[in-house]
C-alpha positions in Angstrom: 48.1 69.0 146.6 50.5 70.8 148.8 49.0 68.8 152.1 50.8 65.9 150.8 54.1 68.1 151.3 55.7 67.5 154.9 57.6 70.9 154.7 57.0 73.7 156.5 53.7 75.5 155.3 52.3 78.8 156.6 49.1 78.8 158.9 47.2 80.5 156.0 48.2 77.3 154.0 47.1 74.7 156.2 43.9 76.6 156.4 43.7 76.8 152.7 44.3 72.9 152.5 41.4 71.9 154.9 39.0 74.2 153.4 39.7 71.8 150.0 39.6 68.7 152.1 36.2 69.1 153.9 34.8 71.4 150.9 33.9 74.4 152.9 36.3 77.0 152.5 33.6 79.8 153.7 35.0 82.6 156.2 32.1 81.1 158.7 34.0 77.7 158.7 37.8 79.4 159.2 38.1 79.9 162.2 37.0 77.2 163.6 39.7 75.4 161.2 42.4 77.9 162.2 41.1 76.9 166.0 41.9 73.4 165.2 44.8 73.3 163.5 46.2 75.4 166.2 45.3 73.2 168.9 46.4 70.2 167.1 50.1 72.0 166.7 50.6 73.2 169.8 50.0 69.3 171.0 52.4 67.9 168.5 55.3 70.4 169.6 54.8 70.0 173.2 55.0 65.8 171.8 57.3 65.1 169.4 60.9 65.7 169.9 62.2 66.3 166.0 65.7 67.1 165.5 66.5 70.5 166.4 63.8 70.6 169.1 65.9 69.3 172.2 68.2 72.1 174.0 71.0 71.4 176.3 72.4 74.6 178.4 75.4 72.8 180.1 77.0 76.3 181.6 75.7 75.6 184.4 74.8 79.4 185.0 71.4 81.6 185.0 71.0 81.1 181.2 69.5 84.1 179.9 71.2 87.1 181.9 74.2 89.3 181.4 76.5 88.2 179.8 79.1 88.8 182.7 76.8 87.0 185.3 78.2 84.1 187.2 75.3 83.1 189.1 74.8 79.5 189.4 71.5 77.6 188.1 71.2 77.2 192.0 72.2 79.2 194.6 72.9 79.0 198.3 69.6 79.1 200.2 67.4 79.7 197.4 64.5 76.8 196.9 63.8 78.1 193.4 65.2 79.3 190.1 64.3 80.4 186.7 64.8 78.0 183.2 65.9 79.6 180.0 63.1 81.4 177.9 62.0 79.2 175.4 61.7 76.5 177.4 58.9 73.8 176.4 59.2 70.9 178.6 62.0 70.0 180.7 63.4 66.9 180.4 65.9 66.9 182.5 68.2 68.8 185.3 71.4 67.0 185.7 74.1 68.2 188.8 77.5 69.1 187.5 78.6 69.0 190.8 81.2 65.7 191.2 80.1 65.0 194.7 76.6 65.3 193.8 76.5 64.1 190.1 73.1 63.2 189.6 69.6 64.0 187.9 67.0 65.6 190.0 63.8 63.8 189.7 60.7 65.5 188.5 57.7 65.5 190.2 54.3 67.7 191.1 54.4 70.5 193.4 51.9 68.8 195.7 54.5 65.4 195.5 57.2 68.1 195.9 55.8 69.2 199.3 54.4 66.2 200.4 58.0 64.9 200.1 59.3 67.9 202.2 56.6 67.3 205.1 57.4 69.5 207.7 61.3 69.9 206.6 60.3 71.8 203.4 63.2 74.5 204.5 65.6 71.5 205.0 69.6 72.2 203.3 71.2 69.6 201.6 72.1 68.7 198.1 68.8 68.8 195.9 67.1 65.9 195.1 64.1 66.5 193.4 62.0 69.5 191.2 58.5 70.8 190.5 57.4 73.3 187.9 55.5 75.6 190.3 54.9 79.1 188.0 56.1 81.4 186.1 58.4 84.3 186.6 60.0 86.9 183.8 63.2 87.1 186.3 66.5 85.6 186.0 67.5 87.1 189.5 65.6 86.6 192.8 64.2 90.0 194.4 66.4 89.4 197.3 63.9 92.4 200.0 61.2 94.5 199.5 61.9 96.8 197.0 60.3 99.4 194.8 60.9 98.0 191.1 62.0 100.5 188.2 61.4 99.8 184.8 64.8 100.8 181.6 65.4 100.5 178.3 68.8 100.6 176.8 68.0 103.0 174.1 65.6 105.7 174.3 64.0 104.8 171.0 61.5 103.3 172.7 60.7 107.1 174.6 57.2 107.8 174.8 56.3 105.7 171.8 55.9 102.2 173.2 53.5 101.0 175.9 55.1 97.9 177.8 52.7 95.7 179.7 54.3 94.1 183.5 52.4 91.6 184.9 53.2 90.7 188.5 52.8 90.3 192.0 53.4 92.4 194.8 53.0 89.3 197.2 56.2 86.9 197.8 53.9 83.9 197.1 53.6 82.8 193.1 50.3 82.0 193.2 47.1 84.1 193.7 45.9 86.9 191.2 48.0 88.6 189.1 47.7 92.3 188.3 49.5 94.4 185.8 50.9 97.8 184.6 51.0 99.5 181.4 54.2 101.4 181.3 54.3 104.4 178.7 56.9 107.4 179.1 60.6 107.8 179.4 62.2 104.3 179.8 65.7 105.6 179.2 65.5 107.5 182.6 63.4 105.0 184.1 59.5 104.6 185.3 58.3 103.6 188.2 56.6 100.2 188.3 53.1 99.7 189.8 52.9 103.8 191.2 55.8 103.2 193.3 54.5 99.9 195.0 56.8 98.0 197.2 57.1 94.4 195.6 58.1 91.8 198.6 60.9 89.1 198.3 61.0 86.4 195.8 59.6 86.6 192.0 57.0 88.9 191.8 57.3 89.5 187.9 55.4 87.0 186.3 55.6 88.0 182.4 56.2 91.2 180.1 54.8 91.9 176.9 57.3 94.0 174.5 55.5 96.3 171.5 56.1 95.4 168.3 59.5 97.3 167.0 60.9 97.6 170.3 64.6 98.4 170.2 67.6 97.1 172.5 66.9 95.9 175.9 64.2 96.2 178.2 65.2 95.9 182.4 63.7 95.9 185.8 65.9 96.8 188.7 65.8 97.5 192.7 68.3 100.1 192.7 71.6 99.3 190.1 70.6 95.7 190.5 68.6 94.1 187.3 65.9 91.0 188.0 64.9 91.3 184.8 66.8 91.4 181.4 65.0 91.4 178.1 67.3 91.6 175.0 66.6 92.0 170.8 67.5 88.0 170.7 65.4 86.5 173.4 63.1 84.2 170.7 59.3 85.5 171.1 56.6 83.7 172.1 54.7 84.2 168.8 56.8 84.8 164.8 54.4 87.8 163.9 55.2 91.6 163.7 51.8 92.8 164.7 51.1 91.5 168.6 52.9 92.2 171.8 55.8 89.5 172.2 55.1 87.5 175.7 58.4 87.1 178.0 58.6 84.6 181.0 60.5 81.7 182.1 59.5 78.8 183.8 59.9 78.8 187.9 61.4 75.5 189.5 61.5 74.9 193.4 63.7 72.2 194.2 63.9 70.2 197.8 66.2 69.9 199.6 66.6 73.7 199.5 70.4 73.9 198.5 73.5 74.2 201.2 75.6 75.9 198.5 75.5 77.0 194.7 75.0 74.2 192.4 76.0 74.1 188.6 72.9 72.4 186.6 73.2 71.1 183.1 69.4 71.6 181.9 67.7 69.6 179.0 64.6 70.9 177.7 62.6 70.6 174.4 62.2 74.2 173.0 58.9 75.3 172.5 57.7 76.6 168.5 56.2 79.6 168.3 52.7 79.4 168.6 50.5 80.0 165.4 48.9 83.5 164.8 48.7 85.0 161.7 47.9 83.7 158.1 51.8 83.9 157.7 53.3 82.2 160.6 55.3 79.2 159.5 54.5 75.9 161.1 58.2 75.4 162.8 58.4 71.3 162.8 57.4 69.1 160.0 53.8 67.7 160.6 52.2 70.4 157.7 50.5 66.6 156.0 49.6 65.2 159.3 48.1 68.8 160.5 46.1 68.7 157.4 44.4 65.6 157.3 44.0 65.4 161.3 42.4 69.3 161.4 39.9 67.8 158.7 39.0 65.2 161.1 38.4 67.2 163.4 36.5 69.4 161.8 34.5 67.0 160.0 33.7 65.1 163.5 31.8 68.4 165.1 30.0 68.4 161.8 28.5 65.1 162.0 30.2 63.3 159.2 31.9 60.7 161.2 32.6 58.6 158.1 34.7 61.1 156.2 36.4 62.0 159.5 37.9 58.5 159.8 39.2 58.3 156.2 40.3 62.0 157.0 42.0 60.3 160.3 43.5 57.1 158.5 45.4 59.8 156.3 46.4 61.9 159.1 48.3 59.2 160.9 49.8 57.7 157.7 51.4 61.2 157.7 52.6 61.3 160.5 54.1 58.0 160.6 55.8 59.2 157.3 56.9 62.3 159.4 58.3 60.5 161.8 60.1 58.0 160.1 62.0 60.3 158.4 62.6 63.2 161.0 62.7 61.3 164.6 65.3 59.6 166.3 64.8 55.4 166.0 64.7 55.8 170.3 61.4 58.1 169.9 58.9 56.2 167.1 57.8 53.7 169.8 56.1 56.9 171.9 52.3 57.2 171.0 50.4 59.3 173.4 47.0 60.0 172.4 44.9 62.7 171.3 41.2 63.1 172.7 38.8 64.1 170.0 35.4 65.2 170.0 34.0 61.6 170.6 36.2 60.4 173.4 39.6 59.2 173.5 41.1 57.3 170.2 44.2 55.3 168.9 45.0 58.0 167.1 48.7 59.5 168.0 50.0 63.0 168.6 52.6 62.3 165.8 
């Protein structure tokens, strides 16, 4: 049977796999297997650490933007920056600078602030980092500004609909809203009627059409904040749904004195799992299998079968593992929480 193959199957597989293994292959009982499968995924990529997953952007630059930028991963005054696209957990931010050769610590944003106190504006040379949102940017909105939305090519003319999701508030948090932008984006549109965005990183995400051609901008004036181009990896392997674009936002404290080079170490994140012919990305397709059945066999009552279904599942996965992990990593077993509690049983 093709579940005992650790390759890289398509979603329409898997499914195909655990509708043999639990002997209900009806379209009532897909879903819920699809549902499962891709929960169970999108756990093992954020988890594992296989080789090919870990990233290193050692430029110490704004990864991402034109290719004649020089702007440092931190600049002079600014308390926050943007990570590469792609990005699925940091693991670490490392200062290139010789005087100040360190790694940042990570912690929460309320840790973050609590840290700060009453000197969260404080300069210095940054010594620690929280994830605090998300922004599509890779350049700060330095005033108010009107925002105008480009394409490179006017392929795209009429034909496409490109959705903005933002905020016109400096703050990142609060309720999002968002525009549909249809029309001429070779000349330019106007983004949110004409709506004057304030300071900071009000763009939170943009979904491209499927087909879209060349690059996709937003600018105040000649100066682009965001830069979408043909091989920025989407957020999903299918043809048929709008691709998803934003980068994780990091605040650091201190806020820095002057513009800081950062080599940044982060596990990419897979493509999540949409269609019947997405291909799984890291090679779990065995342990995916056997552990979907599991779960699926648990919410149906047939606890017994789910264990055997389980036992397999991790025998998988330590197979996986042995074979595709670095020695360092095959001690790490975080746990997954099924539908009766939490269990031994591991992430990979």
């Amino acid at each position: 049977m093709a579940a005992t193959n650790q390759g890289l199957m398509t979603f329409g597989q898997l499914a195909d796999e655990v509708g043999v293994l639990i002997e209900d292959s009806s379209a009532g009982r897909r879903p819920s297997i699809k549902s499962s499968i891709a929960r169970l995924y999108d756990a093992a990529c954020a988890e594992s650490g296989f080789s090919g997953q870990d990233k290193v952007d050692s430029s110490g630059l704004r990864n991402g933007a034109s290719s004649a930028s020089t702007i440092k991963t931190l600049e002079n005054g600014e308390a926050e920056f943007p990570l590469p696209y792609g990005v699925g957990r940091l693991k670490s931010l490392h200062h290139q600078s010789v005087l100040a050769a360190r790694t940042l610590i990570g912690v929460d944003p309320q840790e973050l602030f609590d840290r700060a106190g009453s000197d969260l504006n404080t300069t210095g040379t940054p010594l620690y980092y929280a994830e605090v949102g998300y922004t599509a940017q890779w350049r700060r909105l330095s005033a108010a500004s009107v925002l105008t939305a480009y394409a490179s090519l006017p392929n795209n003319d009429g034909s496409k609909t490109v959705r903005v999701v933002f905020r016109t508030q400096a703050a990142y948090t609060g309720e999002t809203l968002y525009h549909d932008l249809t029309g001429s984006f070779s000349t330019g549109l106007s983004l949110a009627e004409g709506a004057t965005f304030e300071a900071g990183w009000p763009i939170e995400s943009v979904y491209l059409p499927p087909a879209w051609v060349g690059r996709f901008m937003i600018q105040t004036g000649s100066t682009e904040i965001v830069d979408i181009r043909g091989w920025v990896a989407p957020s999903t392997s299918n043809t048929e749904l709008d691709k998803a674009y934003r980068r994780k936002l990091i605040r650091v404290w201190p806020v820095p004195s002057m513009d800081y080079g950062l080599t940044v170490t982060w596990r990419n994140a897979p493509r999540r799992l949409a269609l019947e012919s997405d291909v799984i990305e890291i090679p779990v397709a065995g342990y995916l299998v056997h552990a979907a059945a599991a779960d699926v066999l648990t919410t149906m009552g047939l606890l017994q079968k789910a264990s055997v279904q389980m036992s397999l599942a991790i025998k998988k996965l330590e197979d996986s593992k042995n074979q595709n992990l670095p020695s360092t990593s095959r001690s790490m077993r975080p746990k997954y929480r099924n539908m009766l509690g939490t269990s031994d049983i591991p992430l990979w």
